[in-house]
C-alpha positions in Angstrom: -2.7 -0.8 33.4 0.1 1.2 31.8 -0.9 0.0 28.1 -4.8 0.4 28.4 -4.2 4.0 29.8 -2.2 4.3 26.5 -4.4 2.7 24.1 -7.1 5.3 25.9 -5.3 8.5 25.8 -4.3 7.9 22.0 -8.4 7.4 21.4 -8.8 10.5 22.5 -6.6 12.0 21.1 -7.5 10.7 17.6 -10.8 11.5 18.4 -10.1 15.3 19.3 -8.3 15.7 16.2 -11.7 13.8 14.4 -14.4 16.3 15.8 -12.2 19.6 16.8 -10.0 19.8 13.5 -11.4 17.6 10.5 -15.2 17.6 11.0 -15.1 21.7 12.6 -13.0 22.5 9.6 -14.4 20.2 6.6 -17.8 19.7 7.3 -19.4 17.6 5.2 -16.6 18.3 2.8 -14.8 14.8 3.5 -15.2 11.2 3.9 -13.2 8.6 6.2 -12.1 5.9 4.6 -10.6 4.4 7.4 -9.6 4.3 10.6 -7.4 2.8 13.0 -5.7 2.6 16.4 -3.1 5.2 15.0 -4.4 5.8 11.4 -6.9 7.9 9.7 -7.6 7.7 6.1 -9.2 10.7 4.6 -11.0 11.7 1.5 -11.3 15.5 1.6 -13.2 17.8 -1.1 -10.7 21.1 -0.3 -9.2 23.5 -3.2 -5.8 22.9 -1.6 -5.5 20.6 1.1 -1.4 21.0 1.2 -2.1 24.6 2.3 -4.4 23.9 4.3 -1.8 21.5 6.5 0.5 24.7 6.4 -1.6 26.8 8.1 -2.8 24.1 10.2 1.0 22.6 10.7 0.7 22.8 14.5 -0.9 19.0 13.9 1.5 17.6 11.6 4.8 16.4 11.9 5.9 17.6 8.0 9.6 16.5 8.4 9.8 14.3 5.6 8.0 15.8 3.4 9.1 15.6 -0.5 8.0 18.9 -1.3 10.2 21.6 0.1 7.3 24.5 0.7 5.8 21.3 3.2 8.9 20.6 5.0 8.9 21.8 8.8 11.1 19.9 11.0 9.3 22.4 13.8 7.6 18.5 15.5 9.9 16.1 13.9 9.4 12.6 15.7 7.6 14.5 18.2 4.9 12.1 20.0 1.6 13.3 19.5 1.5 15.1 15.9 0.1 13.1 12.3 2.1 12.3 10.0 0.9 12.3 6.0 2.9 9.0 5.5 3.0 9.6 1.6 4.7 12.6 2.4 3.0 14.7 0.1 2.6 12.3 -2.5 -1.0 11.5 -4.0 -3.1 8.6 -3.5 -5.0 7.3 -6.5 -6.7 4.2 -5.6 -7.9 2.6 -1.7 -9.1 -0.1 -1.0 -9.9 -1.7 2.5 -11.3 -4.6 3.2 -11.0 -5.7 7.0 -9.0 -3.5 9.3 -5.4 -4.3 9.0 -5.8 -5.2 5.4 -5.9 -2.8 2.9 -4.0 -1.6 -0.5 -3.5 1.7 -1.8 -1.5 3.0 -4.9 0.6 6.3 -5.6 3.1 7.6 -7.4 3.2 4.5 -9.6 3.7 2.2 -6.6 1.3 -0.1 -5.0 1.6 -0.8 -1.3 -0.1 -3.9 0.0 -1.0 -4.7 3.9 -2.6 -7.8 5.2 -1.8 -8.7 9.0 -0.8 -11.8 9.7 -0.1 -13.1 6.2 4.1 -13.2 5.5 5.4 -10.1 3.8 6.3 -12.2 0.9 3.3 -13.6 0.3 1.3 -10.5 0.1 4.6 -9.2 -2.0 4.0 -11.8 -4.7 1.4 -13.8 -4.6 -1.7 -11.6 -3.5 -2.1 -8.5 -6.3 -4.3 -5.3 -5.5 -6.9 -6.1 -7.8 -7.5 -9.2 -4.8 -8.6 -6.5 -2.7 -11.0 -5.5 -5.0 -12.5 -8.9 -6.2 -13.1 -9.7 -2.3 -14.8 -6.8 -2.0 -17.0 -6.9 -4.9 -17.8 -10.4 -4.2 -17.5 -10.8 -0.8 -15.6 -14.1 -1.0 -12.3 -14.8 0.9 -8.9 -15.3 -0.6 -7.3 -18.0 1.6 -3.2 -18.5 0.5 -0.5 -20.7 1.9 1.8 -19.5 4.6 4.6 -21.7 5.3 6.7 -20.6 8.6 9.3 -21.6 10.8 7.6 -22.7 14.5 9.8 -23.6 17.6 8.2 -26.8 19.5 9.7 -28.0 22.8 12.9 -26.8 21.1 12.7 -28.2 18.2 12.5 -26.3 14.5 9.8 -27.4 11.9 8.6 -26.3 8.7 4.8 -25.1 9.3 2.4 -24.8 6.1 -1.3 -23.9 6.6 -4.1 -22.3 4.1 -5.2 -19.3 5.9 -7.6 -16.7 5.2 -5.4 -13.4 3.8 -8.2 -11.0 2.8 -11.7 -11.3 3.7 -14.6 -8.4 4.1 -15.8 -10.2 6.9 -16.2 -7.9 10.2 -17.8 -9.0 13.4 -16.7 -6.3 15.5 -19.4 -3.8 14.4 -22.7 -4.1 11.9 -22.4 -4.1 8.4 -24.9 -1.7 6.4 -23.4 -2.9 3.1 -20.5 -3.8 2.0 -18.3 -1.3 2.4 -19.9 1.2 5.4 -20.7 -0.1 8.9 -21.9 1.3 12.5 -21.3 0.6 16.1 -23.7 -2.2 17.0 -26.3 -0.6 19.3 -25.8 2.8 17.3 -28.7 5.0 17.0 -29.1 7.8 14.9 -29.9 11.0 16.8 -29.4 13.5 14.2 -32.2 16.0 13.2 -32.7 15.4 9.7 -35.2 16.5 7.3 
């Protein structure tokens, strides 16, 4: 019971951040890109969004923050407050496929995420442009995963193709490839 009421108080308390901070104060001025148990990705249209997390610091936890007009140590590792996990750094390029699999690239660096594939794998056999391609085409990229597994106490050497990125999402409908809606959803907005 302790978990679920977790789970549920950190919904709402992304969502409250959602509707009373982002979409009160950016209107139709930004984009989600994606979104997670404890994640948000944004794409916002602002003339400067770094000042805008200044005056809107009471949010964030800026501790680590590269640039020193950011840095506030004011809700450092405090539970409750976003963190911008570039710490002020840029993102260039996203790319999301599934949740939990996803690659972004800033500063020169590409970071790669793809759950349940080993960290090495992803690290050098699966590239960013991967992402992209499976996107594009909608065709999965399966790879090789070879582990170590424990059976009735006994060590073995574990290889299986499994399916690292794919675009394939049951959990809610697809309206193309990249955008998708609660199943059931209905649109109740008033427009013209």
């Amino acid at each position: 019971y302790i978990g679920c009421a977790i789970l549920d108080l950190s919904k709402l308390h992304m969502l409250q951040f959602y509707y009373n901070v982002i979409e009160k104060q950016f209107k139709n001025q930004h984009l989600t890109l994606y979104s997670d148990t404890d994640s948000f990705v944004y794409e916002i249209y602002h003339e400067d969004i770094y000042e805008w997390m200044k005056q809107n610091r009471q949010h964030f936890d800026l501790s680590d923050y590269k640039r020193e007009d950011m840095k506030d140590n004011t809700n450092n590792n405090s539970i409750g407050y976003f963190k911008d996990e570039l710490n002020g750094q840029v993102m260039s390029e996203w790319v999301a496929t599934s949740p939990k699999c996803y690659a972004f690239k800033y500063a020169g660096i590409e970071s790669k995420k793809c759950k349940g594939i080993s960290t090495a794998v992803v690290k050098k056999e699966i590239t960013f442009k991967d992402y992209k391609e499976v996107l594009d085409t909608n065709k999965s990229l399966e790879k090789e995963v070879i582990s170590i597994r424990s059976f009735n106490h006994q060590l073995f050497t574990y290889r299986q193709k499994k399916i690292a990125i794919t675009s394939f999402y049951d959990k809610m409908e697809m309206i193309n490839s990249i955008e998708c809606e609660p199943f059931g959803y209905v649109d109740t907005s008033l427009k013209n």
